[in-house]
C-alpha positions as CSV (number, residue, x, y, z in Angstrom):
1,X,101.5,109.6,88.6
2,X,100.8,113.2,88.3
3,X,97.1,114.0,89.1
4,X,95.4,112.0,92.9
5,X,92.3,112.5,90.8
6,X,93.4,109.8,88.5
7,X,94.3,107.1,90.8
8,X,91.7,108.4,94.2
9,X,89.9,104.6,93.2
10,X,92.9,102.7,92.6
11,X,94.1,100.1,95.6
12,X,97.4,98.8,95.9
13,X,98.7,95.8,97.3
14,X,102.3,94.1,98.4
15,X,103.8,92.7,95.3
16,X,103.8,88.7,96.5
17,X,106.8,87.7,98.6
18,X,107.4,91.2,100.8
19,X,108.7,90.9,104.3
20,X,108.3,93.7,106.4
21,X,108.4,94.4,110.1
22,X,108.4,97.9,112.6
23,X,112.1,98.9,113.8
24,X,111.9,101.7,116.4
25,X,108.9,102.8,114.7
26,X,109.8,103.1,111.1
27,X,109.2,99.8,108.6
28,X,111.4,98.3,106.7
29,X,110.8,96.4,103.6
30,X,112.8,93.4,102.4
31,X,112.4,92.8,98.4
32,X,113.0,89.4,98.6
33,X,113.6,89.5,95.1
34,X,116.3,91.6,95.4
35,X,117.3,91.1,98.6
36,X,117.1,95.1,99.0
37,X,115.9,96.5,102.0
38,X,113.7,99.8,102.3
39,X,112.5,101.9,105.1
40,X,109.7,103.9,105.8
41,X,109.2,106.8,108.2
42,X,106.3,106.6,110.4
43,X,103.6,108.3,108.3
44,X,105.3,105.8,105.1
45,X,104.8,103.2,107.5
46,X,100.9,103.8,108.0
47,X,100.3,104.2,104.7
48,X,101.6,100.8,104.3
49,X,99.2,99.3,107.3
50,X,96.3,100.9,105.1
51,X,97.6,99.5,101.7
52,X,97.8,96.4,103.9
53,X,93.4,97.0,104.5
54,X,93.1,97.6,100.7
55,X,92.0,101.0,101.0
56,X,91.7,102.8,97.8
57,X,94.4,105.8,97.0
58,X,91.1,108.2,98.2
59,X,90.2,106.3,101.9
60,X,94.0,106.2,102.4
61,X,94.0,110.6,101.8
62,X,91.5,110.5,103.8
63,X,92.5,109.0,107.0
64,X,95.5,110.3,107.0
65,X,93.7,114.1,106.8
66,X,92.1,112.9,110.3
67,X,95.2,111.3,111.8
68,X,98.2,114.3,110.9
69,X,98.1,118.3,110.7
70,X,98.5,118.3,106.8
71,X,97.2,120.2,103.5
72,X,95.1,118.1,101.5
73,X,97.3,119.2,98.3
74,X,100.6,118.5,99.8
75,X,99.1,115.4,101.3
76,X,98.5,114.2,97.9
77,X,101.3,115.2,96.1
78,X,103.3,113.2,99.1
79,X,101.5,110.5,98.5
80,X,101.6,110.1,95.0
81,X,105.7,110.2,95.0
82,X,105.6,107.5,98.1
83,X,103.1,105.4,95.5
84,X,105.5,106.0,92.6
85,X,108.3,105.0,94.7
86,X,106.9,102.0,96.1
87,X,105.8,101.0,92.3
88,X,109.1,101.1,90.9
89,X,110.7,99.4,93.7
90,X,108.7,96.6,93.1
91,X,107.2,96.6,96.3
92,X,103.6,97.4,95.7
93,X,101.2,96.7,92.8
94,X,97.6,98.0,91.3
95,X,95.5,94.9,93.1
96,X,93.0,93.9,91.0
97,X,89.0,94.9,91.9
98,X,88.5,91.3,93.9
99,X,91.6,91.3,95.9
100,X,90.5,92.1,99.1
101,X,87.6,89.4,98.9
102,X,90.3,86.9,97.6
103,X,92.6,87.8,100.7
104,X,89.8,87.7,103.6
105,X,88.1,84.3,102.0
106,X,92.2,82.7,101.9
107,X,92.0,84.1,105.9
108,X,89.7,82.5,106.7
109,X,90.6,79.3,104.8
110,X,93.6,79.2,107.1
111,X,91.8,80.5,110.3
112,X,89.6,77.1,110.0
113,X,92.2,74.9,108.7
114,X,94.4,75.9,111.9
């Protein structure tokens, strides 16, 4: 990944079978595949909570222009090596364009079946 332009509409997702949780506020990542763990700083870590909300690669630039002190161009060049990272880690995938609906109607599946 090279140009934000390129990807600004793309939205990622967890690859299926992550585990993750908040240690003294940085995240780390078990590939349960691999049985690797990863960690994220802070600002890795909220990119993950809005990968989590299926925000495209453009909302997630976006909030995080409002939320840290940050040039737009370094902010995207940052973002696109954590995305790369993540991507061949095997810890995130491109979700596909219904994704989002898919994972609010299975919530809501299991929020009336509890």
């Amino acid at each position: 990944m090279k140009n934000f332009a390129l990807f600004a509409s793309t939205v990622f997702r967890p690859t299926p079978g992550q585990v993750y949780t908040e240690l003294g506020g940085e995240l780390a990542i078990l590939n349960t595949k691999s049985g690797i763990y990863f960690g994220l700083d802070p600002v890795g870590g909220r990119v993950w909570s809005l990968i989590l909300e299926f925000r495209t690669a453009q909302e997630i630039r976006e909030v995080l222009l409002q939320e840290y002190d940050v040039d737009c161009k370094q902010l995207e060049t940052d973002l696109l090596t954590l995305f790369s990272d993540l991507l061949n880690k095997g810890l995130i995938e491109i979700a596909p364009p219904d994704a989002k609906e898919r994972a609010m109607a299975a919530a809501r599946s299991e929020s009336q079946g509890a």
